[in-house]
MDAnalysis code that builds the backbone (N, CA, C; Angstrom):
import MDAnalysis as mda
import numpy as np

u = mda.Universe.empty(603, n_residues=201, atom_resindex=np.repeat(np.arange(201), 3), trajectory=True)
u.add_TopologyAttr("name", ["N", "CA", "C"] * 201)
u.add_TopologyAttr("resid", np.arange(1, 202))
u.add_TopologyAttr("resname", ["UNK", "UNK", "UNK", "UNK", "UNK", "UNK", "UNK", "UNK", "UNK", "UNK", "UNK", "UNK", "UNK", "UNK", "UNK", "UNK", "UNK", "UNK", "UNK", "UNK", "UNK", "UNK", "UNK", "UNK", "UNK", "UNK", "UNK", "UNK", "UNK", "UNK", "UNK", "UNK", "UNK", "UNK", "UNK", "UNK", "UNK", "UNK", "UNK", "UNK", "UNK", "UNK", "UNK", "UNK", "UNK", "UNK", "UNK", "UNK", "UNK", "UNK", "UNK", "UNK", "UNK", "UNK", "UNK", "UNK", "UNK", "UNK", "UNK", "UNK", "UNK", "UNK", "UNK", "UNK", "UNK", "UNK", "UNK", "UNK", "UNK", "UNK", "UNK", "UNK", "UNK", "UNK", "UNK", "UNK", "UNK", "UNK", "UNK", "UNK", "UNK", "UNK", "UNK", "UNK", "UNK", "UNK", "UNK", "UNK", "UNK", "UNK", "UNK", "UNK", "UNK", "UNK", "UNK", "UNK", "UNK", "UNK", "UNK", "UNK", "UNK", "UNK", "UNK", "UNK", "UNK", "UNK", "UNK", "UNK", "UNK", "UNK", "UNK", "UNK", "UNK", "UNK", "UNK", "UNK", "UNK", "UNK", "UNK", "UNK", "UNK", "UNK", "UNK", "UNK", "UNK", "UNK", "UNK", "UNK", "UNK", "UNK", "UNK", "UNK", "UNK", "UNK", "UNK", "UNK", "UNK", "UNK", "UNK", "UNK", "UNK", "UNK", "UNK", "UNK", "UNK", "UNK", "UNK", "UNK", "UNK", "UNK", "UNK", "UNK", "UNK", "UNK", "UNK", "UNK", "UNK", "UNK", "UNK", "UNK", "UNK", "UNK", "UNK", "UNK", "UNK", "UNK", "UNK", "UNK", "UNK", "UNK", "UNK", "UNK", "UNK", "UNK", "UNK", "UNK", "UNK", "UNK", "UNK", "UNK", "UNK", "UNK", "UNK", "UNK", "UNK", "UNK", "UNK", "UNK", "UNK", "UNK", "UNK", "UNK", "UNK", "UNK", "UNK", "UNK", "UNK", "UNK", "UNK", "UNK", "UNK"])
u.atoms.positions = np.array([
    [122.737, 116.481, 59.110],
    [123.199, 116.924, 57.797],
    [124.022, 118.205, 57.898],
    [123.550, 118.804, 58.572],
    [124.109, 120.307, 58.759],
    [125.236, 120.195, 59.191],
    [125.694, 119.275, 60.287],
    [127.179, 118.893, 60.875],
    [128.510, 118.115, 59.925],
    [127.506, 118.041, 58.908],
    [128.345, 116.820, 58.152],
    [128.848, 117.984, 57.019],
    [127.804, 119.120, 56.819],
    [128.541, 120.401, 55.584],
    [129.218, 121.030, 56.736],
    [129.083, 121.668, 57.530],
    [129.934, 122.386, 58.456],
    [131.597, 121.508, 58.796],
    [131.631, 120.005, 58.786],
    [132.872, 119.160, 59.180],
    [133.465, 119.101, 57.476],
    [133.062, 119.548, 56.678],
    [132.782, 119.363, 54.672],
    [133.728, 120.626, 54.563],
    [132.578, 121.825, 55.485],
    [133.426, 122.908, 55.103],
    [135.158, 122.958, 56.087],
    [135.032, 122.521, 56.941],
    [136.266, 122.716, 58.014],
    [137.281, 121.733, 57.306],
    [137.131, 120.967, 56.653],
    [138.368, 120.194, 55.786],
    [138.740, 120.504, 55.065],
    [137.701, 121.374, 53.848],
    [138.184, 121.932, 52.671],
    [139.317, 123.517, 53.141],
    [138.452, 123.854, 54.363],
    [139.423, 125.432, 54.224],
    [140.800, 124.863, 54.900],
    [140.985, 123.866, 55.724],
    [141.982, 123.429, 56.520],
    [143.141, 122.727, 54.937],
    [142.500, 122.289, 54.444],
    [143.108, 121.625, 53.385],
    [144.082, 122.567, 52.284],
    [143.021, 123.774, 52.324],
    [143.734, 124.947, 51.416],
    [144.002, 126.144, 51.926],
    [144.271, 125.823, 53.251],
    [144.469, 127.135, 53.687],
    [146.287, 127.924, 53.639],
    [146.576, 127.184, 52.636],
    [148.182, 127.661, 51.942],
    [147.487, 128.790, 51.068],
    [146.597, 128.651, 50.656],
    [146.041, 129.912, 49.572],
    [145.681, 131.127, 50.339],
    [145.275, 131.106, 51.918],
    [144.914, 132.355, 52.409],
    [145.960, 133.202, 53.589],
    [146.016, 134.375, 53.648],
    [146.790, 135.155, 54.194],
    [147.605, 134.460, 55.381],
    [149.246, 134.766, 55.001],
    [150.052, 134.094, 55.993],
    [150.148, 134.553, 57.161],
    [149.843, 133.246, 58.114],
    [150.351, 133.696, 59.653],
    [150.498, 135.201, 59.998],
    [149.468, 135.531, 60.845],
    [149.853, 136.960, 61.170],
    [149.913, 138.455, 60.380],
    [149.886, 137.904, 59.072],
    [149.966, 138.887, 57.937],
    [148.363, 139.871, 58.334],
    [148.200, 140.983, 57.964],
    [147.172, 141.439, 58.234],
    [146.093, 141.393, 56.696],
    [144.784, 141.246, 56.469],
    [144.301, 141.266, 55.593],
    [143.194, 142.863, 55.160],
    [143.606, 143.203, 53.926],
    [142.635, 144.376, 53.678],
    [141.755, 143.947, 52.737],
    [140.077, 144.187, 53.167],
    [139.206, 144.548, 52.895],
    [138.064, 145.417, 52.336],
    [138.630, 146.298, 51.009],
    [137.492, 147.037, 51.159],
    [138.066, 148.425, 51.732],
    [139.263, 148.821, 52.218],
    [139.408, 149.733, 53.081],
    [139.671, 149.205, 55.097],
    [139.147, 147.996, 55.070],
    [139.125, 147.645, 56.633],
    [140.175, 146.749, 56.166],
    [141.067, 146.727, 57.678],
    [142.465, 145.608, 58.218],
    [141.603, 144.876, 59.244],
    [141.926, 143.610, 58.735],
    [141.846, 142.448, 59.814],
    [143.105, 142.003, 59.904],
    [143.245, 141.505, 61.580],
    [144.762, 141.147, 61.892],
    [144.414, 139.913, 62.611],
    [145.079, 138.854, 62.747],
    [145.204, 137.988, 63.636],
    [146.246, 138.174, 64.745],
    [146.738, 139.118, 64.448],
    [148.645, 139.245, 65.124],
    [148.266, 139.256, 66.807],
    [147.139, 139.955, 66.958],
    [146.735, 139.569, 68.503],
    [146.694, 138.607, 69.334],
    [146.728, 137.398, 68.601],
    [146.937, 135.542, 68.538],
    [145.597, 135.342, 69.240],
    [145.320, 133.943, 69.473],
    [144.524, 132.723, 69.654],
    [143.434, 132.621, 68.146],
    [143.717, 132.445, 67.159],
    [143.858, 132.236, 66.356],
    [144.391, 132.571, 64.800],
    [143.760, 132.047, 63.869],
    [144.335, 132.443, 63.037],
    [143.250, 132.561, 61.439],
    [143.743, 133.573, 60.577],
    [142.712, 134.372, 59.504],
    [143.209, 133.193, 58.153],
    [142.333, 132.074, 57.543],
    [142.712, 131.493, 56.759],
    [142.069, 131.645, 55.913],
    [141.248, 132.763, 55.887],
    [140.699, 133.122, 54.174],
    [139.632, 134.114, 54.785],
    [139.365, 134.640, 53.527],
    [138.152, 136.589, 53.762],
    [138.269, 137.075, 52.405],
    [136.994, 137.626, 52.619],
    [136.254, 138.457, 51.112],
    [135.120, 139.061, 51.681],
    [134.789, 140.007, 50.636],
    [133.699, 141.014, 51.225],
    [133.706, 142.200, 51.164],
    [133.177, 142.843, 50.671],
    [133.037, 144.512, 51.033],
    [131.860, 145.464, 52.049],
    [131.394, 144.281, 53.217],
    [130.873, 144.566, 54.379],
    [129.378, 145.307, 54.030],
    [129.384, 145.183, 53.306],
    [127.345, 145.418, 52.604],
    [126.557, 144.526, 53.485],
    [125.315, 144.621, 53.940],
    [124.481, 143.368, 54.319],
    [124.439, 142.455, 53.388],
    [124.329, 143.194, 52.231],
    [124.288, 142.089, 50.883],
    [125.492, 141.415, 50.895],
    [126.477, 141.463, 51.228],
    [127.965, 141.128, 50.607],
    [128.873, 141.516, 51.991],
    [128.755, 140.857, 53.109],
    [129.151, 141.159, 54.152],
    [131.049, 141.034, 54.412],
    [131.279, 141.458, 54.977],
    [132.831, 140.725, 55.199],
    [132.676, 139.226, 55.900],
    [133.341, 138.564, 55.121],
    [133.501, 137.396, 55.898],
    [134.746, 137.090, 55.877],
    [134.993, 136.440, 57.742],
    [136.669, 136.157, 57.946],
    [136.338, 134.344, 57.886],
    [137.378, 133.298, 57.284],
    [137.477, 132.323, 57.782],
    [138.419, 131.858, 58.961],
    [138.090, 131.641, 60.138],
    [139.041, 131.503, 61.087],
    [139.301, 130.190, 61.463],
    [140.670, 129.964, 61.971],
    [140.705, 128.876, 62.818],
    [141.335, 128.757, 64.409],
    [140.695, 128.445, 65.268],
    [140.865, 128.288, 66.382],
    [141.211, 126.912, 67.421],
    [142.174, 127.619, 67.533],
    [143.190, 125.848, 68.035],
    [143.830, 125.629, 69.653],
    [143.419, 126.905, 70.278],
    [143.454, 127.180, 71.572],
    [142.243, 127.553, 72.538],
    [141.977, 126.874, 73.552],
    [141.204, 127.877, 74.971],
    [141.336, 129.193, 74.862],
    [142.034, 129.759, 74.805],
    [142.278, 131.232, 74.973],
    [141.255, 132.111, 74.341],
    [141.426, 133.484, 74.658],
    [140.570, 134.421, 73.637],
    [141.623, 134.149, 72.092],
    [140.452, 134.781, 71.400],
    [140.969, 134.514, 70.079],
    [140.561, 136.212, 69.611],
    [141.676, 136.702, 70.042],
    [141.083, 138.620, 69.559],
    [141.920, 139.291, 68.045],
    [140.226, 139.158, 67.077],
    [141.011, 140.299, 65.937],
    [140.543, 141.227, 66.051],
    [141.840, 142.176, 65.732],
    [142.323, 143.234, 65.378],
    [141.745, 144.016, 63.947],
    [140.794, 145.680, 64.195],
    [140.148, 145.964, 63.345],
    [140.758, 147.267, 63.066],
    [140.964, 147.770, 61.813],
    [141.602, 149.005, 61.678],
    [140.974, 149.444, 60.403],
    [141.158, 150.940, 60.333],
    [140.383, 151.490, 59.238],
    [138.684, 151.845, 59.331],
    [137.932, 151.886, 60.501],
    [136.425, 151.774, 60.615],
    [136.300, 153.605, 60.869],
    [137.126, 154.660, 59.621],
    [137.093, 156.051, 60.041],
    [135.654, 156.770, 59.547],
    [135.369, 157.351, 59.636],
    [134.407, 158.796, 59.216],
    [134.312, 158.532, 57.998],
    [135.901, 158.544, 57.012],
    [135.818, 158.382, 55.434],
    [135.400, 157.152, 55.456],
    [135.016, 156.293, 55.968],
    [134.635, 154.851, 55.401],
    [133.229, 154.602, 55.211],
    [132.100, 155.281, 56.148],
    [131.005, 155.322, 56.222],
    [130.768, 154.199, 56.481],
    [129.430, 154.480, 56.784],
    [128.901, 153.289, 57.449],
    [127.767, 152.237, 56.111],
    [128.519, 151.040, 55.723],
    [128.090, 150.206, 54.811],
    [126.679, 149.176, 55.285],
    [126.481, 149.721, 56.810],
    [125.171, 148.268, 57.049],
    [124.095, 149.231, 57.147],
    [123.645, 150.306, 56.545],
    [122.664, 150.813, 56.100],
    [121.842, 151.186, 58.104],
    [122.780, 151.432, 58.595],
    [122.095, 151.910, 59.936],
    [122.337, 153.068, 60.673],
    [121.249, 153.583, 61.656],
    [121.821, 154.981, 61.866],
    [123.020, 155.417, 62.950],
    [124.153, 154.884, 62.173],
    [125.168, 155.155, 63.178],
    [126.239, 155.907, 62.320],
    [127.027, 156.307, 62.828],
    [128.040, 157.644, 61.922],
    [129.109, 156.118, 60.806],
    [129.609, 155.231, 61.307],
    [130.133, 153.972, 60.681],
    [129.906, 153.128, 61.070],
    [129.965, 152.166, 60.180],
    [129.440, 150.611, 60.230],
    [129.518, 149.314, 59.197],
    [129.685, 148.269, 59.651],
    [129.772, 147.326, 58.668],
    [129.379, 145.840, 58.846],
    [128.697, 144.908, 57.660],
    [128.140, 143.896, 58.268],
    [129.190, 142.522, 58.189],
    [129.352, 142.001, 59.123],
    [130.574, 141.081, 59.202],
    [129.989, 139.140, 59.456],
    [130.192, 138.810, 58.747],
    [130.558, 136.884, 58.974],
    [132.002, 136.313, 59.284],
    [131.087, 135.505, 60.323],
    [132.716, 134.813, 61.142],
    [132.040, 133.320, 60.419],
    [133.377, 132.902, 59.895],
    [133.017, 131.444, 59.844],
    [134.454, 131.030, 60.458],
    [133.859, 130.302, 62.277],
    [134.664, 129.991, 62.463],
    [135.776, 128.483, 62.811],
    [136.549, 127.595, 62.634],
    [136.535, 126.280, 62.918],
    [136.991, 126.099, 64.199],
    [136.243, 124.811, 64.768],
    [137.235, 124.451, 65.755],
    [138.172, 123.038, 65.767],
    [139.235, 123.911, 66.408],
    [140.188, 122.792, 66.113],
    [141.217, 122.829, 67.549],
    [140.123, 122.650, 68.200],
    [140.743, 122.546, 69.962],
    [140.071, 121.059, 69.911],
    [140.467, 120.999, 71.223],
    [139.484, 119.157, 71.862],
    [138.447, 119.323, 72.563],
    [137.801, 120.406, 72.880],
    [136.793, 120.707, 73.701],
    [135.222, 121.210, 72.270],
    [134.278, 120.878, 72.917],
    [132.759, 121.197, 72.427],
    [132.685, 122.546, 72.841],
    [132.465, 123.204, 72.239],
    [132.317, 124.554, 72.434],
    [130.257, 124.581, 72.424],
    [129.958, 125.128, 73.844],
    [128.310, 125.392, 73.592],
    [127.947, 126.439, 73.997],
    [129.172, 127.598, 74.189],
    [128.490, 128.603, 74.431],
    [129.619, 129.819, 73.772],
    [129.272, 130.544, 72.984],
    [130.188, 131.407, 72.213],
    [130.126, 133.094, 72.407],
    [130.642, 133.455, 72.920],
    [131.138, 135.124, 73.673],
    [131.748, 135.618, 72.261],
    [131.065, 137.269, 71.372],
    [131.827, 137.593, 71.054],
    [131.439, 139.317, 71.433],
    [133.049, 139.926, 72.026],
    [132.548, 141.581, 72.881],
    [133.673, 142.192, 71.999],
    [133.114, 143.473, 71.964],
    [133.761, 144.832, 71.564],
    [134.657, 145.227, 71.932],
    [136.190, 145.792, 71.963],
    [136.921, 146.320, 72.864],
    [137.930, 147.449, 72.196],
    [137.420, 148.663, 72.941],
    [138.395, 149.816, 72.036],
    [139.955, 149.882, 72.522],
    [139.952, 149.704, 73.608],
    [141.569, 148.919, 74.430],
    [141.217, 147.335, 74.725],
    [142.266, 147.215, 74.989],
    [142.659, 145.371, 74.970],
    [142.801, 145.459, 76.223],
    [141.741, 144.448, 77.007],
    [140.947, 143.903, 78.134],
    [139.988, 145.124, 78.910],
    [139.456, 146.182, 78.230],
    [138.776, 146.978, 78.911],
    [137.589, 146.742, 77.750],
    [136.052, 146.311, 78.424],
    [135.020, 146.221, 78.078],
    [134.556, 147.470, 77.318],
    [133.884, 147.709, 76.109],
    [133.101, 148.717, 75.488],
    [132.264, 149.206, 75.950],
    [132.381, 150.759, 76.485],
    [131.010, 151.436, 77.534],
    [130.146, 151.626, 76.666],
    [128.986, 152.707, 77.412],
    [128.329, 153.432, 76.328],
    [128.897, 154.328, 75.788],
    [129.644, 155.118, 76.401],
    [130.380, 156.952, 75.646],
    [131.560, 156.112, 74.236],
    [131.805, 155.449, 74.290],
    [132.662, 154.476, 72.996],
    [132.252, 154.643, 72.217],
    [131.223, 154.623, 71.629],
    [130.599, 154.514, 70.306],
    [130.535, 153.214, 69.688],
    [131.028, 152.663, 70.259],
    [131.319, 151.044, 69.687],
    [130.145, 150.121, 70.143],
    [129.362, 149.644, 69.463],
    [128.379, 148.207, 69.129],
    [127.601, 147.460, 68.080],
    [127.175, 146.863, 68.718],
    [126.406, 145.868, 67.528],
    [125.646, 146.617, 66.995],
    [125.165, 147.454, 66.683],
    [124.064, 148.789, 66.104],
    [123.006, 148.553, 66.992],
    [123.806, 148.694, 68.702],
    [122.497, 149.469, 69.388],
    [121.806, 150.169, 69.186],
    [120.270, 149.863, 69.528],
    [119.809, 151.250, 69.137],
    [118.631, 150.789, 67.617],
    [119.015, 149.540, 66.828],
    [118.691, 149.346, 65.763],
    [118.072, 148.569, 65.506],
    [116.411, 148.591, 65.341],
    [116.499, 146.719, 65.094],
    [116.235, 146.062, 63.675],
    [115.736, 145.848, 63.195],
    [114.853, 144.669, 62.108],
    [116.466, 144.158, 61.775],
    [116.237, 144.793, 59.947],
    [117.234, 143.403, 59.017],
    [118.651, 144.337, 59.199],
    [118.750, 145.721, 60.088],
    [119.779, 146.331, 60.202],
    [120.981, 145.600, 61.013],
    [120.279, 144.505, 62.308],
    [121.161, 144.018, 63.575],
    [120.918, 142.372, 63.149],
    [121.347, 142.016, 62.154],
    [121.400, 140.622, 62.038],
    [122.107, 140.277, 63.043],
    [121.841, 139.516, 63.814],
    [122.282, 138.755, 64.845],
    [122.265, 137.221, 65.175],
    [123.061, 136.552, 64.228],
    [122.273, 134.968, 64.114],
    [123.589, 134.037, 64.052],
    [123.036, 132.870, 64.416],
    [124.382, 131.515, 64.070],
    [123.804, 130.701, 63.289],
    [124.405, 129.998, 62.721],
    [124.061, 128.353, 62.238],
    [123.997, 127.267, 63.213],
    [124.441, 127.953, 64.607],
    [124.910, 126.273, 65.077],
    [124.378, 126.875, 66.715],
    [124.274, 127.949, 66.768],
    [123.190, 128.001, 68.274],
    [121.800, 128.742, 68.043],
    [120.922, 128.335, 68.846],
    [119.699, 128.564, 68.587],
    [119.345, 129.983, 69.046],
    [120.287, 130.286, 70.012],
    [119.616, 131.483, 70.834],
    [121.112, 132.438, 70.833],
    [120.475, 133.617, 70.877],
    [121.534, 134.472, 70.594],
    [120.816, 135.673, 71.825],
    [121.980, 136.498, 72.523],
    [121.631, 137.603, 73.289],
    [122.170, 138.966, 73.460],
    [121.937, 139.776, 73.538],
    [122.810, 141.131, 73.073],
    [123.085, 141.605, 74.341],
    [124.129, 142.160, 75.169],
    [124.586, 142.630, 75.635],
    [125.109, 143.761, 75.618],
    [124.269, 145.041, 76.002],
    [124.530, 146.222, 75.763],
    [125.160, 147.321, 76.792],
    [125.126, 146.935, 77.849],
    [125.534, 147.185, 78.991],
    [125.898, 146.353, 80.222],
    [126.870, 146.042, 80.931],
    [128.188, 147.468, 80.763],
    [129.110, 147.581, 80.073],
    [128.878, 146.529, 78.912],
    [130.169, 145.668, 77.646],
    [129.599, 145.632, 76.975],
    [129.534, 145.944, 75.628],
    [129.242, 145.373, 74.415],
    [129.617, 144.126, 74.078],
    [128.136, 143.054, 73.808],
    [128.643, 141.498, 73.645],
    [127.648, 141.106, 73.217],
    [127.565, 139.630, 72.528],
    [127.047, 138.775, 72.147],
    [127.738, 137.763, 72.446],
    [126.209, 136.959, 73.136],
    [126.427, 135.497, 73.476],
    [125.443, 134.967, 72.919],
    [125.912, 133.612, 72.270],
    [125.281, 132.379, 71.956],
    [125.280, 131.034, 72.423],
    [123.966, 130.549, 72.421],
    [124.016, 129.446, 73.169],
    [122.754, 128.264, 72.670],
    [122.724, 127.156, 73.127],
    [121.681, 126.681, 72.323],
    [122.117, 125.434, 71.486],
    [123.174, 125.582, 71.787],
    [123.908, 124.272, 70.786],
    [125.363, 123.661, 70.957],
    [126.231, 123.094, 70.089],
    [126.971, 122.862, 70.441],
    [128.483, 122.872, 68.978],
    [129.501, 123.147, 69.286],
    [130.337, 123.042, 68.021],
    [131.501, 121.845, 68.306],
    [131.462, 120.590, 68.051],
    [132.125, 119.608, 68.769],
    [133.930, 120.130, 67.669],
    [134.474, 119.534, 68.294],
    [136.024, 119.574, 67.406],
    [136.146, 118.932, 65.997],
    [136.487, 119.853, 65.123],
    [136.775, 119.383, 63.581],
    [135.441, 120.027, 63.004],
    [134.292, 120.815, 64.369],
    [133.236, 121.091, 62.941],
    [133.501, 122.561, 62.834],
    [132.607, 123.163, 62.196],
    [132.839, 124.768, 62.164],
    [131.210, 125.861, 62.817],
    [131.557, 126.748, 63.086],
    [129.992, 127.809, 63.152],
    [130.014, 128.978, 62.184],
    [129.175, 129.738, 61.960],
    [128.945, 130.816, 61.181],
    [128.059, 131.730, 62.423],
    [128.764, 132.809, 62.308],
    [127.865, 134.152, 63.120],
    [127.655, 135.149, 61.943],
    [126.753, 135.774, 62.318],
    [126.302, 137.091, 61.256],
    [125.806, 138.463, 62.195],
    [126.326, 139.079, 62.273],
    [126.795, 140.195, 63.046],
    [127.100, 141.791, 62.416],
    [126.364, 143.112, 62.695],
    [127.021, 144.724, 62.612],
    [127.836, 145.136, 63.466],
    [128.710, 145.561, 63.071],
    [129.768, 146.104, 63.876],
    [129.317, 147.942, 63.511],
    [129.074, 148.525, 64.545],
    [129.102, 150.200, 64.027],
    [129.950, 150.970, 65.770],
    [130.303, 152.283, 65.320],
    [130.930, 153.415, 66.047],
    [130.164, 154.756, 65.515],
    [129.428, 155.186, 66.563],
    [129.358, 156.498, 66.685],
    [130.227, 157.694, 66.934],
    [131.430, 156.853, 67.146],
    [132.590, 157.869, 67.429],
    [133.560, 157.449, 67.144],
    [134.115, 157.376, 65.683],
    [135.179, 156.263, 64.884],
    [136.317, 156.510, 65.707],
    [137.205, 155.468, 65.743],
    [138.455, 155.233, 66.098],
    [139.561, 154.279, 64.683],
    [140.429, 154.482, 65.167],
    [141.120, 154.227, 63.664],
    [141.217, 152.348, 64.014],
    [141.115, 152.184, 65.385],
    [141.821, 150.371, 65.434],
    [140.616, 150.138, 67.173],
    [140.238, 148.761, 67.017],
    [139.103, 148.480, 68.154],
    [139.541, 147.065, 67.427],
    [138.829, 146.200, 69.178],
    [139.117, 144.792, 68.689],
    [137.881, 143.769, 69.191],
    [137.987, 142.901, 68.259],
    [136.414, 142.159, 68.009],
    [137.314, 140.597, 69.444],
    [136.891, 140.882, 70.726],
    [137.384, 139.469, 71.404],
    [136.625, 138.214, 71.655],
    [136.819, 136.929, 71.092],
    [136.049, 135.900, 70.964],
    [136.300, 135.007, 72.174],
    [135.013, 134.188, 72.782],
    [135.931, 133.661, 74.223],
    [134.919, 132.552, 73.671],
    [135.012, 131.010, 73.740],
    [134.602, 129.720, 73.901],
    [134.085, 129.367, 75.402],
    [133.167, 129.293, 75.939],
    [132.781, 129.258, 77.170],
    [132.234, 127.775, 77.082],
    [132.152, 127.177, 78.386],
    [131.298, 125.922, 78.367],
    [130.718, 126.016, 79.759],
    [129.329, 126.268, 80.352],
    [128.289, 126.400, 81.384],
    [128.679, 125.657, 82.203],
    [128.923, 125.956, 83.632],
    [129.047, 125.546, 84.843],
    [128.166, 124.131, 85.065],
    [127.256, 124.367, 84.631],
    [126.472, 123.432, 84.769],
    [125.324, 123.595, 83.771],
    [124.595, 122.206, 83.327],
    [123.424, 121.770, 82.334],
    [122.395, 121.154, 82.682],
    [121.096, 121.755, 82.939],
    [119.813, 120.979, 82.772],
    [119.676, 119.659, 81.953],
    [119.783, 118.674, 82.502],
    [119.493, 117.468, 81.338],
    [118.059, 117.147, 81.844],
    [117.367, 117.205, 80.452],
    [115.840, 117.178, 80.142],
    [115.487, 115.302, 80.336],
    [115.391, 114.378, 81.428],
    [114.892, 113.252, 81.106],
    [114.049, 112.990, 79.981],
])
């Protein structure tokens, strides 16, 4: 059932996605820029003012192997931190994302990066609200069972546990915070599929 609203939802946003921000255009939020302009995919709808209650959510679509890296701007000092955690800024973010490659996606990478291809240290300030736990570090999918935080020597989250075949969609629920704001950092998404699989007779 769950595959059949997730393939429900991936038609309807694919269907209307003339209504959401053009190609490359950057979208504001609340005070935060989301960009796709980084490419491997693309921003076909978002709302939100990044509350836990009322999180940002991007609708994406993804139509390549490649990383799929957006582009975050605006996460300053004046913005404060909206996910109620103890970090100097912060905000709570939903990816709903589709796939629309030919490959099953069963294992989903998403890491921090304050330069583009250099991993998030600790002195960055940049993570998932290390450091934080209960309803502050939502950390969850719809479509994998197991989720893992990666706090060192990169800031990351991986999921795994399931599978997202082509034409359906996933949902992640995720804090983004900086202890040491920067004006632009980028959220990089990688589609992985395991070297190899235990098959359970």
């Amino acid at each position: 059932m769950m595959g059949l609203v997730r393939s429900a939802l991936a038609l309807v946003v694919a269907s209307l996605g003339f209504t959401g921000p053009a190609l490359g255009e950057p979208v504001l939020l609340d005070g935060i820029t989301f960009s796709d302009s980084a490419g491997g995919f693309e921003i076909v709808d978002a709302w939100g003012t990044g509350t836990l209650e009322d999180p940002f959510t991007l609708v994406e679509r993804v139509t390549g192997s490649g990383d799929a890296i957006l582009l975050v701007e605006g996460m300053t000092r004046e913005f404060g931190n909206r996910a109620d955690s103890n970090h100097f800024t912060g905000f709570a973010l939903v990816k709903i994302v589709i796939n629309e490659t030919s490959q099953t996606w069963r294992q989903y990478r998403i890491e921090l990066q304050e330069n583009p291809g250099d991993g998030s240290t600790y002195y960055d300030g940049l993570s998932f609200a290390q450091e934080q736990g209960g309803d502050a570090r939502p950390i969850v999918s719809d479509s994998f069972s197991q989720s893992r935080v990666v706090d060192e020597p990169a800031d990351g989250l991986v999921f795994t546990g399931g599978a997202v075949p082509p034409g359906d969609s996933v949902t992640f629920s995720l804090v983004v915070t900086d202890n040491s704001p920067v004006d632009r950092f980028y959220i990089v998404q990688r589609r992985e599929t395991p070297l190899s699989m235990l098959v359970q007779p």
